[in-house]
N, C-alpha and C positions, 0 to 999 in steps of 0.2 A: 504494500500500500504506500503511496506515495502521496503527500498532500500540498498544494497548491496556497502561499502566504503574500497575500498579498502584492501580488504580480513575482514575486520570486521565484527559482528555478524549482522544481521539485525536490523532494528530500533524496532522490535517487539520485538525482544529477549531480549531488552535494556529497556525497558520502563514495567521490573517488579517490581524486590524489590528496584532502585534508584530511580525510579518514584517514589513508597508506598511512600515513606519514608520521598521523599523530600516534597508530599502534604502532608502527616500525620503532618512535623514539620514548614508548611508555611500558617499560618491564611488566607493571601489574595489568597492561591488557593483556594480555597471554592467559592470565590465572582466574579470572570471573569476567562477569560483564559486571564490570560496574555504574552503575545507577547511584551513586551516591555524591558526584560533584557538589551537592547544596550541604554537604557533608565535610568532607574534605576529598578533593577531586586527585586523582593520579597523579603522582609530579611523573616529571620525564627522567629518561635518566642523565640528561646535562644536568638539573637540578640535583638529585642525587649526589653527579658524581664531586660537582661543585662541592656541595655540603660536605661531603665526607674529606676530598680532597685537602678541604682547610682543616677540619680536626687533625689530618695526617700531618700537616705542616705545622699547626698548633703541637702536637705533641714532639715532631723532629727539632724544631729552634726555638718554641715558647711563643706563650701567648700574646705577650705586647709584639712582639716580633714579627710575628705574623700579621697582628694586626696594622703594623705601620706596613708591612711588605702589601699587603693590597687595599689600600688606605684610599687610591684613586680608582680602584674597578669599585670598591664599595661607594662611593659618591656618585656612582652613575646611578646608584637608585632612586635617585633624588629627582634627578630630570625623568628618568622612566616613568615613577609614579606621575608626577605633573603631568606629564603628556596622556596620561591615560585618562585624571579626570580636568581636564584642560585650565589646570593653575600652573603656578608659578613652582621651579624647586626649591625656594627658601621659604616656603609656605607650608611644606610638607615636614614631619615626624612621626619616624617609624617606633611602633611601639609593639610589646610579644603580642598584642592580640587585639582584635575590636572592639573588644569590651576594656581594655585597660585605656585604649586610647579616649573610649567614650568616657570614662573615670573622670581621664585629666582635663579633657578637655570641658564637663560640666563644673567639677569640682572649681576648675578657671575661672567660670563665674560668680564665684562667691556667692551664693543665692544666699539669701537670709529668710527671717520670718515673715510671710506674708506672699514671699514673690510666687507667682504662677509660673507652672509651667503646663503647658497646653502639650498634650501627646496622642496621637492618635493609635487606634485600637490594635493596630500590625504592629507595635513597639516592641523589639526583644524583651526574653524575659529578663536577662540579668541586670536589662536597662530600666525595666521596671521596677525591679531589685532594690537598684541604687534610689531610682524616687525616690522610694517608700519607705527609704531608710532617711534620707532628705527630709521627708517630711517630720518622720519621726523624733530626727535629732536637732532640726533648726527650723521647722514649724513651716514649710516650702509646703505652697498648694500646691498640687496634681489635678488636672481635671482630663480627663481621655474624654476626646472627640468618637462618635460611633462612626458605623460605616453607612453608605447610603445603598439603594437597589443591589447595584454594582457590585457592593465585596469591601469598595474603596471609601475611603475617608469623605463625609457628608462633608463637600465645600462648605455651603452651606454655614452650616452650626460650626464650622473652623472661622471663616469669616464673621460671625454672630458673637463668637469666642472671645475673638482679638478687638471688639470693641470695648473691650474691659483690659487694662493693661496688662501684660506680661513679660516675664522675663524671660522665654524659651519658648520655644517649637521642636517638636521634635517627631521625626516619623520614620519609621524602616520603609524603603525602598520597594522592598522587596520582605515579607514579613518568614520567620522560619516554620510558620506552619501552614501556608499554601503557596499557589502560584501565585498571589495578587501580587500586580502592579499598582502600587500606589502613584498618582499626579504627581510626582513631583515635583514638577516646573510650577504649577497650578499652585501647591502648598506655599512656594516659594515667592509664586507674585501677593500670595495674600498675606505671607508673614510680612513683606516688604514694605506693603502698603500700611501693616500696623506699623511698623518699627521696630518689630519684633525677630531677634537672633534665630535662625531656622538650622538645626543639626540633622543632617541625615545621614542615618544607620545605611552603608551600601555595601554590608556584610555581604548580603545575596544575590548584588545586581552588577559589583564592577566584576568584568569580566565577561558578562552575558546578555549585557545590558548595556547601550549607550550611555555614559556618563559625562556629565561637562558641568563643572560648578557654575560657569557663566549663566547658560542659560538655564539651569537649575536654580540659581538664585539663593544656594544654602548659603551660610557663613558659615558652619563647621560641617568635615565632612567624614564619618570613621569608616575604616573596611580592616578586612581580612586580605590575607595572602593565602588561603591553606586551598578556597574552596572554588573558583573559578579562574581564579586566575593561576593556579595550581604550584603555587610556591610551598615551602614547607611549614606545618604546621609553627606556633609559636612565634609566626607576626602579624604585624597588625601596620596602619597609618593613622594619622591624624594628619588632613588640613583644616588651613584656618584662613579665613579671608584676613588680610593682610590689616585691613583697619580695626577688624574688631580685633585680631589678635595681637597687636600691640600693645591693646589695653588689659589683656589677659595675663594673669601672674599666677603659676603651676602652687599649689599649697605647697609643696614639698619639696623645694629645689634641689637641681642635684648639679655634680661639679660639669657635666654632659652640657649642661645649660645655662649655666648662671657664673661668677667670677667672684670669687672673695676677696675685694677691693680694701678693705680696712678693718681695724680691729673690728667692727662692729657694722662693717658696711659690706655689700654683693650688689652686684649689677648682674638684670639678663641677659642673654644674649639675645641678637635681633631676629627673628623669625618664629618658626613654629618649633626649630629643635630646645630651646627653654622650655620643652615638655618631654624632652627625651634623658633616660640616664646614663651612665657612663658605663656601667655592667651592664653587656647586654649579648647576644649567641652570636657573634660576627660570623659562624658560619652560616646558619640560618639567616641573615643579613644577606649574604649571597648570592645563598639559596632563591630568596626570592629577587636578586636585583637579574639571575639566570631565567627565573620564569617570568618579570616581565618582559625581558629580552626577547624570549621564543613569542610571547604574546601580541610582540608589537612587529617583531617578524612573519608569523603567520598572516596578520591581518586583522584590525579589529573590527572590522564591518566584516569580513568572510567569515569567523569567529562568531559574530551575534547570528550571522543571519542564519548557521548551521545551527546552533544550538533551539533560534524559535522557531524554523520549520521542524528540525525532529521533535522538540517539547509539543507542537501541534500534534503532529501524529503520534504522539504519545498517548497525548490525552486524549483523542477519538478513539484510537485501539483501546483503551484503557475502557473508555463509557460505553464499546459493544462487548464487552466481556460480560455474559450473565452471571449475577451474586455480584458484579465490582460497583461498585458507585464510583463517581468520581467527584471530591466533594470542595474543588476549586468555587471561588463565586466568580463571577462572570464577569469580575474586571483580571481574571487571571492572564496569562502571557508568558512566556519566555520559556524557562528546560526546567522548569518545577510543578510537578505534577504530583495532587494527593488523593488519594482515592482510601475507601474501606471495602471489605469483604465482608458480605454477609454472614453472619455466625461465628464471627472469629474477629478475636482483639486484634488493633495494628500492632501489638510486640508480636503476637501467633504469627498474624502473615509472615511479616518481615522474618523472622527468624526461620520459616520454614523456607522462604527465597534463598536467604540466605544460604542455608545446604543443599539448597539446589542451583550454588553457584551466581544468584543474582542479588548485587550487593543494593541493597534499598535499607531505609530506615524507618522507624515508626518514631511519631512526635505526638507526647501525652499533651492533653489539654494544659500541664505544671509548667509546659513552656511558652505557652501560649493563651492565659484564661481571658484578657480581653477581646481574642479571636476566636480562639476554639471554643472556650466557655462558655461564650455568651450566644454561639451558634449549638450550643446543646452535645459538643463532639468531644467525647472523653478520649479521643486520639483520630491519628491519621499514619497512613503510610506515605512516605513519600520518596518518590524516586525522582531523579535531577539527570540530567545528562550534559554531554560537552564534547569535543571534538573526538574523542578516542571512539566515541557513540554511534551506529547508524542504525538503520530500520530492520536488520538482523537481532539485535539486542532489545529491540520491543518486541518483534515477534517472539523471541524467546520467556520473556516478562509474559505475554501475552497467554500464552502454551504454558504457562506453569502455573500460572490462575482462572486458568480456564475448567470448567468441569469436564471429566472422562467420565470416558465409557461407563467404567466400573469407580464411580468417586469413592471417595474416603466417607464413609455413612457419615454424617452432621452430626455436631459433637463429638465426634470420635477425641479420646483424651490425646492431649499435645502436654511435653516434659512438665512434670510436677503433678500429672492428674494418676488417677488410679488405674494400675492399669487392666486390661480389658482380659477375661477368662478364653481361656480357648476350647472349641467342641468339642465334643468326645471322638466325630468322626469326620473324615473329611472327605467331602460330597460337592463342596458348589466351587464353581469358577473363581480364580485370582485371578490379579494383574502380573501377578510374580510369585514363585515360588524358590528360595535362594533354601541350599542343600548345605550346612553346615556352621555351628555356630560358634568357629575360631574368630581369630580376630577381622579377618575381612570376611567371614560370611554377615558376623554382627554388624559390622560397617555399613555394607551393600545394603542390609535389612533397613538400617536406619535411614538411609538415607533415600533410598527408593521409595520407604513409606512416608519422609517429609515432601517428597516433590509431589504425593497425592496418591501413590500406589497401594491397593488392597496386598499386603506382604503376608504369607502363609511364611515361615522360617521353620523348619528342618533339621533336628540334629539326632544322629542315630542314641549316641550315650547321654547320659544324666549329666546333665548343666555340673558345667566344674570338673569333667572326669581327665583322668592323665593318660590316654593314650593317643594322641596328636601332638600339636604343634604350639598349641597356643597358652596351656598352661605354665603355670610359677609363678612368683611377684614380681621378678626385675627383665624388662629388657633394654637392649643398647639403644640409643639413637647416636646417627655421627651424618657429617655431611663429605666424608672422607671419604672417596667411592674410588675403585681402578680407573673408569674411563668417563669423561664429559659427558656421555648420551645419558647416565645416572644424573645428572645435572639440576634437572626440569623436576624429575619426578623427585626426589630430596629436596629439592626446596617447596613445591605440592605439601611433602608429607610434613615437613618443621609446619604450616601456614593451618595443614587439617586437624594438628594436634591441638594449637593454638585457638582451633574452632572446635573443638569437641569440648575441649574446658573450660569455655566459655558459655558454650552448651547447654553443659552438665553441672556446672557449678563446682568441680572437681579442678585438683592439681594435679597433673597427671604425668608431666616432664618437670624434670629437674638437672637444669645445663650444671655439669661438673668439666668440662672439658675433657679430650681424649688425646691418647697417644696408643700409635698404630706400629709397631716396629719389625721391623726386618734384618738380617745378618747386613754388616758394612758394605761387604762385597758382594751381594750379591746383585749387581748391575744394575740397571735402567729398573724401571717398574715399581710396582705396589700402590699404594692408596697416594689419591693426591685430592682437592676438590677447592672451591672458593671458600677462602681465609683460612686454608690449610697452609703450613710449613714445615720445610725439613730442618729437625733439628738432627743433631750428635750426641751421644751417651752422654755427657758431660750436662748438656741442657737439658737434655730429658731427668736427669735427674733432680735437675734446679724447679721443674716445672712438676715433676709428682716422686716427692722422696719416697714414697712406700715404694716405687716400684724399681725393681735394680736391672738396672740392660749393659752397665757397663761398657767396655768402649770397642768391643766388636759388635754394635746394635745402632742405625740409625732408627729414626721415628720419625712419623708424621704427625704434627700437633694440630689440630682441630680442638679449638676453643668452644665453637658450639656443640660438641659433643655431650652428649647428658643419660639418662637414665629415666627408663620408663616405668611408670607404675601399671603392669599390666594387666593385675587381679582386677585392679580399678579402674581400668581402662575397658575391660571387658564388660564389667559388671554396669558402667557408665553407657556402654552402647547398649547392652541390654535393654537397662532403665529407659533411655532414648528411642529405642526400640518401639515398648511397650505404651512409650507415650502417644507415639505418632499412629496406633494402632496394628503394630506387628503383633500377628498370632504366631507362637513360636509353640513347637512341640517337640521336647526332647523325648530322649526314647523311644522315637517315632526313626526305623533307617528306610532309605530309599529302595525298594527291591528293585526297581527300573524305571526309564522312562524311554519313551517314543513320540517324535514328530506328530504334528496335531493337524495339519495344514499349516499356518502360519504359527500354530502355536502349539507346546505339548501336553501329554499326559505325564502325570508322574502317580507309579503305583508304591504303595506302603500297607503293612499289615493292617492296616485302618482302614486302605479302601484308597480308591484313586481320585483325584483331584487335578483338572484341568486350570492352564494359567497360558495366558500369554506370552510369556517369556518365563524362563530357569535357568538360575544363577550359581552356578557348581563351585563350593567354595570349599571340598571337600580332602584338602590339604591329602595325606596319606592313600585315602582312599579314592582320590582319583583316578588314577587306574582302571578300577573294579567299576566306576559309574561313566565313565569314557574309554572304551578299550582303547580307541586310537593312543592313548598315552601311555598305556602299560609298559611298553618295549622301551618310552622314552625315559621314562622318570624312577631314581632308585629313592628306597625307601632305606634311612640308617639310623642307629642307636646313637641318642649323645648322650651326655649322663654330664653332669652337673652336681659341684661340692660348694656348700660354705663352710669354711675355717674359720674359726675364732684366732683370736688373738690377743697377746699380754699385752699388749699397747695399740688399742681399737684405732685407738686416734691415728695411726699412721696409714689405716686402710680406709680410711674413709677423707671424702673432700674435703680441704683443700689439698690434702696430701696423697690421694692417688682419687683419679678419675674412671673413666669407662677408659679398657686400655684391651690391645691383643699383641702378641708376642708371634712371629711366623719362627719356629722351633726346627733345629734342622734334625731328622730323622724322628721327630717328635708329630709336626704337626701343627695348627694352628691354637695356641693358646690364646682364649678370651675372660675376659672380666668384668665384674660388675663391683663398685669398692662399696665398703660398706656404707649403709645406708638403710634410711627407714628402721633402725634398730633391728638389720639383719647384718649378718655377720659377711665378709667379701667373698663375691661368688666369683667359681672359675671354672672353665670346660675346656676340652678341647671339640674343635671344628671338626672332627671326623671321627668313624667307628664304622660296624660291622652292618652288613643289611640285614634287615627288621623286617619281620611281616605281619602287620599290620590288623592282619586276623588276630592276633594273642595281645594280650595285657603282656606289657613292658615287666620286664623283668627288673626285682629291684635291683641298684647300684653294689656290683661285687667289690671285693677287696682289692680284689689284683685291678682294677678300674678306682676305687681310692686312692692306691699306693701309686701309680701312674701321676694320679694329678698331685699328690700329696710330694713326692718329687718336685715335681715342676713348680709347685708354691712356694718350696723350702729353696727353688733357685733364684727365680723371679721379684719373692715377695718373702724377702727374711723376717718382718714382724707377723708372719702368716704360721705361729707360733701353734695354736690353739689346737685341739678335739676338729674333729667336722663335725658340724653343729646340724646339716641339715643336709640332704642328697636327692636327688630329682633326676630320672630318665625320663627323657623327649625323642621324638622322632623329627628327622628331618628329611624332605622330600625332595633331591636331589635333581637337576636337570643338566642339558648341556650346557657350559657357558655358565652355569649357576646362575642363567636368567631366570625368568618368571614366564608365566603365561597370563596375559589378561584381554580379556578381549573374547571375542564370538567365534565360536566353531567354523569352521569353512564349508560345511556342510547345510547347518543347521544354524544359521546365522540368530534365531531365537533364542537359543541356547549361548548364554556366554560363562565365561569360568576364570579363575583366580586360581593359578597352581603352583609347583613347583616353586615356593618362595626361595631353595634353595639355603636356609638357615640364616637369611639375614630379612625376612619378607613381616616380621611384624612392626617394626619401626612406619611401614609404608602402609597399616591396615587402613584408618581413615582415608588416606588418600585415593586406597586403593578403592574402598567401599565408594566415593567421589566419582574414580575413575568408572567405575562398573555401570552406576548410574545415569552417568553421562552417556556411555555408548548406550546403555539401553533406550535411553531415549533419540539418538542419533547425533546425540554433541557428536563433533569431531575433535579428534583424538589423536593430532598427527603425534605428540609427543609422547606416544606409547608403542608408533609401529614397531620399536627396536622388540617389545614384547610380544607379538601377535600372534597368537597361538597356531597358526600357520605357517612361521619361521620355525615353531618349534617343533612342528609334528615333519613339518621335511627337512628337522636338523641344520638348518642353518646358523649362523654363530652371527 
């Protein structure tokens, strides 16, 4: 669909080479569609690299040092800013945020007892905040103007207003809890005509929105950097027209702005930076002086006019969705669109987008009660767009709140509700039935039943049993991978853990950093990845004393490296599960399944149950429920000790982290340090083949004394008793890839296999991945896995 604005090109015509260009130079388009701009918007990675670039230099030479060394690229932000909302650059100061600049620059006019200030109903809330504390503390009226027909501020009763004096005007441009366009040129010639100071909030509009103080007519003007104009979070501006800001004196002067001229005397300095202070993030300064740089180089008319033909067809797709309201008022405009869903709060929506990859926000009426409140709306969803954005990503928005075939019954409980009992028999059609409930089958489960799927879940043994893959308490995370094409999908899995425990309400990683080691000479190769390094015995030592490699062992240090709670990770998706409406049946195994036409049968001693797609996540027993895989993939024992120790403290963070040892004639030694008041685990990466049929045999002596060696080399305070022992199964493939992805046959059928003994760090991500192809996201950053490559062994 394509919509037509006002004699403008189409939105198709729009979304070529500024589309390319803006995903080609924006990391986070790769990883969701985001819809959250009115939020804070993507930066690019010049922005990025900028920021980081100067911390790097802040920490090689120091900070004054740095900061005089780009003392003139930072003064360009000053004309940037100006030219964007067409003042002056010595009229402009940058401050950490909109709401701090709006501080200084009311607090500037000293209001006392009595003075009004006039504000209309779209007024931030922490701008309201501040009022009410004004009025509280130094007796300052407040009087909020409504809104008229429109949405927008009743000229009207604003003009009615200002024939009573006052000390302020004040209105958001652009408000955070809809699309309205407030007048504000119109605001501007009425405050004028009183005499009256006019400040507008342009938190939500520079950047998406033409802006020009002249013919706006404000005297103060606050914005952001984080959210359209896509700088990094933590700045802010204030301008000031140049007469009124003369007479403005900051309550709190700082050395940034003012002079200690005598024992008892300071002068300001001249402009608007007499509101700025002397401690402040000069890389984030930057940051954004890099994003308005791109911003004035793209274009800022091709820039608006992309963001309000897609926010159009935003909002018509949005208003024929059945259940979507869309609950803009009718002076709405630009790439901010709010809408609600029948039967479901906007934190439900949003959060269920959200695991279906589509970043949107809900806004409670607490941020909003002169808008939202007094229009009866105890929230809103709202999704914002910007150049990374085109008509692909509403459709997508589109298809994921749209009702299916087989919808989610109404009411069904979403995380925190109780959850829902499962039949005795299973007889009626799903949308999905996923065969296993390790850590990506639970994944797949949750996440297929948030985008809206009726999830049957499947596991042959009793919740919690130890013959798989996915049981213990600790796993590793690391971003330390053999080759780049692990790249994508490691950074996926850090972003999906980060989204599960936010979720779930659960703490579920805990970064200790890692070190990866291999013999000196043993040439080229082993672990490398981003913000990895190689260190030498000597530094590995400096960086995790418990662990001893001495000086025939180099290492790979990976700082993000950390330690997974996996009891609680599991038990978390469960929960997650269960909310979203996953009937889950242990003890229930799969006897078979068969092709259905586009969809299959799956039989079980309970009776058989048709679904439109089956999600095989059946770790071990892959094999036996896909033969094509049996000949591919081995099944092996790994067995797992924790050691006590006379001095814990050495085996646990800061002093030894997640770490592996490549052992020669031994084998791959790994670790987990202590933690969680468990004593430090250790395995080795290899063992005998398992079959899968039989319950794991417990942990023998001569498998003790193996690793209990290798402790007494590695890990000299690894003193102790083995306090605790655990055999696992790992499901072996070529290449120690994975398979994820849909059958070549039965392309209904997709599977998660062969994690090869490093595949639960990637379960969210993968549960992500599974759902996205089932619904036909594209997936080119997984064909290295395609169950295809792996069934004709290609590496």
């Amino acid at each position: 669909m394509t919509t037509q604005l006002d004699g403008a090109a189409p939105v198709a015509a729009a979304t070529g080479r500024l589309v390319a260009a803006a995903r080609a130079a924006t990391p986070g388009a790769g990883h969701a569609r985001h819809l959250n701009a009115a939020g804070a918007a993507l930066p690019s990675a010049a922005v990025l690299e900028t920021v980081v670039d100067h911390l790097r230099l802040e920490a090689r030479i120091g900070g004054y040092e740095a900061a005089e060394a780009v003392r003139p690229r930072a003064e360009q932000a000053y004309g940037l800013a100006a030219r964007l909302i067409g003042g002056r650059a010595e009229d402009v100061a940058f401050t950490e945020s909109a709401t701090v600049a709006w501080h200084r620059a009311v607090d500037g006019l000293r209001l006392g007892p009595g003075d009004r200030v006039v504000a209309t109903s779209s007024t931030y809330v922490s701008s309201a905040l501040h009022l009410f504390e004004l009025r509280r503390r130094y007796g300052v009226v407040v009087e909020v103007i409504g809104a008229d027909e429109t949405g927008a501020v009743d000229l009207g009763a604003l003009r009615a207003a200002l024939r009573t004096p006052a000390a302020l005007v004040t209105a958001a441009h652009v408000p955070t809890s809809s699309g309205l366009i407030e007048p504000a040129a119109a605001i501007g010639e009425i405050a004028r005509a009183a005499g009256v100071p006019y400040l507008l909030d342009a938190t939500q509009s520079l950047g998406q929105l033409p802006v020009d103080v002249t013919e706006i007519g404000c005297a103060l003007l606050v914005g952001t950097g984080r959210k359209f104009l896509r700088g990094p979070r933590g700045t802010g501006l204030l301008w000031l027209d140049p007469v009124l800001g003369a007479g403005l004196r900051p309550p709190a002067p700082d050395v940034r702005g003012a002079s200690w001229t005598a024992d008892d005397e300071y002068g300001l300095v001249p402009g608007a930076r007499r509101f700025e202070t002397w401690e402040y993030s000069h890389a984030l300064r930057l940051g954004l002086t890099a994003a308005l740089e791109e911003f004035h180089a793209t274009g800022a008319d091709a820039t608006h006019r992309h963001i309000a033909a897609l926010g159009a067809e935003l909002r018509a797709a949005l208003a024929a969705v059945p259940g979507v309201r869309v609950v803009d008022p009718p002076a709405a405009g630009g790439g901010i669109v709010t809408f609600v869903r029948d039967g479901e709060t906007p934190a439900r929506t949003a959060r269920a987008l959200r695991v279906a990859g589509l970043h949107v926000v809900s806004v409670p009426a607490a941020h909003g009660q002169w808008d939202l409140g007094r229009r009866g709306l105890p929230g809103v969803v709202r999704a914002s767009v910007h150049v990374y954005n085109d008509s692909d990503d509403i459709a997508a928005l589109v298809d994921a709140l749209s009702p299916r075939v087989s919808p989610r019954r109404a009411g069904a409980p979403l995380p925190g509700d109780r959850p829902v009992s499962a039949p005795a028999l299973l007889s009626e059609h799903v949308d999905t039935i996923v065969i296993g409930a390790g850590v990506h089958g639970s994944s797949a489960a949750w996440q297929l039943a948030a985008r809206g799927d009726r999830v049957l879940h499947l596991e042959q043994f009793a919740a919690g049993h130890g013959r798989g893959s996915s049981h213990g308490p600790t796993r590793m995370i690391r971003r330390a991978y053999p080759s780049p094409v692990w790249d994508d999908l490691v950074d996926r899995a850090y972003l999906a853990w980060a989204a599960l425990e936010a979720e779930s309400g659960r703490a579920l990683v805990t970064r200790t950093g890692g070190l990866y080691a291999r013999p000196a000479g043993g040439g080229a190769g082993g672990l490398r990845g981003p913000g990895c390094t190689l260190v030498d015995g000597a530094r590995a030592a400096e960086i995790f004393p418990g662990l001893a490699l001495g000086d025939e062992y180099v290492a790979v240090h990976d700082p993000d490296a950390g330690v997974i709670d996996a009891a609680g990770a599991l038990a978390a998706l469960a929960e997650l599960g269960r909310g979203y409406g996953v009937r889950r049946h242990d003890g229930t195994p799969v006897l078979d399944w068969a092709p259905d036409g586009e969809g299959v049968v799956v039989r079980t001693p309970h009776g058989a149950v048709r679904a439109a797609r089956l999600v095989v996540c059946a770790g071990p027993w892959t094999g036996s429920l896909i033969p094509a895989f049996a000949d591919v993939l081995r099944v092996i024992r790994i067995v797992n000790i924790h050691v006590g120790s006379s001095v814990t403290s050495t085996l646990a963070p800061p002093a030894l982290g997640s770490f592996s040892v490549d052992v020669p004639d031994a084998g791959l030694l790994y670790g987990i340090p202590a933690i969680g008041g468990r004593a430090v685990k250790i395995g080795l990466d290899l063992g005998p083949d398992d079959d899968p049929a039989t319950v794991p045999g417990p942990v023998t002596e001569t498998e003790r004394a193996t690793l209990r060696a290798l402790a007494a080399r590695f890990l000299p305070t690894a003193d102790g008793a083995v306090v605790a022992d655990l055999a696992c199964r790992y499901t072996m493939a070529p290449g120690n890839r994975f398979a994820v992805g849909p059958l070549p046959e039965t392309p209904q059928v997709l599977v998660a296999a062969a994690c090869s003994g490093h595949g639960f760090k990637f379960g969210p991500a993968i549960g992500a991945a599974l759902a996205d192809l089932a619904y036909g996201v594209p997936r080119p950053d997984l064909d290295f896995l395609d169950p295809a490559r792996m069934l004709r062994r290609e590496r």
